[in-house]
C-alpha positions as CSV (number, residue, x, y, z in Angstrom):
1,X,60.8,-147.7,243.5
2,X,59.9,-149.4,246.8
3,X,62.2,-150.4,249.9
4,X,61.6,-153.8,252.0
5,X,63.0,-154.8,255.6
6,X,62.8,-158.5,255.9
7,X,64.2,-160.8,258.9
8,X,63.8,-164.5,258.3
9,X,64.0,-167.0,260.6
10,X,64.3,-170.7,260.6
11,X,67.5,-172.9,259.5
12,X,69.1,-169.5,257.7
13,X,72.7,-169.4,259.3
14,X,75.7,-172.0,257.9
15,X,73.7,-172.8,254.9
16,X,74.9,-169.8,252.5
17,X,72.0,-168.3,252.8
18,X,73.8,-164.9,252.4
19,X,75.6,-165.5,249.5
20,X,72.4,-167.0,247.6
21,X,70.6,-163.9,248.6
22,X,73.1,-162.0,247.6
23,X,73.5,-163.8,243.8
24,X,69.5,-163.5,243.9
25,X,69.8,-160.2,244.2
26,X,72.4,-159.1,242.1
27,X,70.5,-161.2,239.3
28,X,67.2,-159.1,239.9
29,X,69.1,-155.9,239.9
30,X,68.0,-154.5,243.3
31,X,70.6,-153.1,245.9
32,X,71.1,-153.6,249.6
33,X,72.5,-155.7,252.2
34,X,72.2,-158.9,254.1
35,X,73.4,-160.3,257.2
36,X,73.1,-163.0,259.9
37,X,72.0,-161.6,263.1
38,X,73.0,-162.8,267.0
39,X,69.4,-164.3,267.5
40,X,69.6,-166.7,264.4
41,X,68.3,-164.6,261.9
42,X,68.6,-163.4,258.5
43,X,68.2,-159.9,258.2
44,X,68.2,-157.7,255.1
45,X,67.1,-154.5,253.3
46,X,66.3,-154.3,249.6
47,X,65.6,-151.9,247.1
48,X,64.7,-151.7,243.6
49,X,61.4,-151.7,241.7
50,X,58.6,-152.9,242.4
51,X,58.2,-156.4,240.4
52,X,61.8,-156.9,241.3
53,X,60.9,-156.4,244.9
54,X,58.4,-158.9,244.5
55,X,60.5,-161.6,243.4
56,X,62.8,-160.9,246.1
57,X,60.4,-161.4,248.4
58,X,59.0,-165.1,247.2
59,X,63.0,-166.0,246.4
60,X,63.3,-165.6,250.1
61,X,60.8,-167.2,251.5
62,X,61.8,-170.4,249.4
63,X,65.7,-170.0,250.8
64,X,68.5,-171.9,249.1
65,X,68.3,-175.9,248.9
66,X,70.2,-176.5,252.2
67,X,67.8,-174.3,254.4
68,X,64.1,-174.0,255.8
69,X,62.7,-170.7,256.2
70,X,60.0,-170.9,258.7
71,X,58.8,-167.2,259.6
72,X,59.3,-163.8,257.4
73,X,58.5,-161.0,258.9
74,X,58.3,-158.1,256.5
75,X,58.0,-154.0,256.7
76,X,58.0,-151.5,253.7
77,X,60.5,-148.8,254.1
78,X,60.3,-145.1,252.6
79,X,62.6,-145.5,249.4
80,X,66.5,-143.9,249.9
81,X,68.3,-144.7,247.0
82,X,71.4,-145.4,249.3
83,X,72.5,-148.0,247.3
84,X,75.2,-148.7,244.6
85,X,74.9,-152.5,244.8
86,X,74.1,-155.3,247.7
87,X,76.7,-156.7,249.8
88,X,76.7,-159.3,252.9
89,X,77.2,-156.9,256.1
90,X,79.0,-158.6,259.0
């Protein structure tokens, strides 16, 4: 099982980015949260297996149609198992 920390920037805010992450996710099977951040950001935190965490990943660096991702910057986490689902954090 693996754990990823991932803030993307670039036109991610007022283009439900959130709630396509959050379908994305739910689809995959992995648990955590997302939310928009004061700077412009996406952040989230995922966890689930590995290939799953993979997708994840590449889903979102592509974004949903109405947005751009320009920068990801990515950190693996020490697995918690915290998680009974994902949900959008405000």
């Amino acid at each position: 099982m693996k754990r990823i920390h991932l803030i993307i920037s670039g036109l991610v805010q007022g283009v439900g980015y959130r709630s396509w992450v959050k379908g994305k996710a739910q689809k995959l099977g992995v648990t955590g949260w997302v939310k928009n951040r004061d700077d412009g950001t996406v952040e989230l935190v995922v966890e689930g297996g590995s290939h799953e965490i993979d997708q994840m990943i590449e889903l979102c660096r592509q974004g949903p149609p109405a947005g751009s991702v320009e920068r990801m910057e990515k950190s693996t986490e020490p697995y918690k198992g915290e998680f009974r689902g994902f949900t959008i954090a405000y």
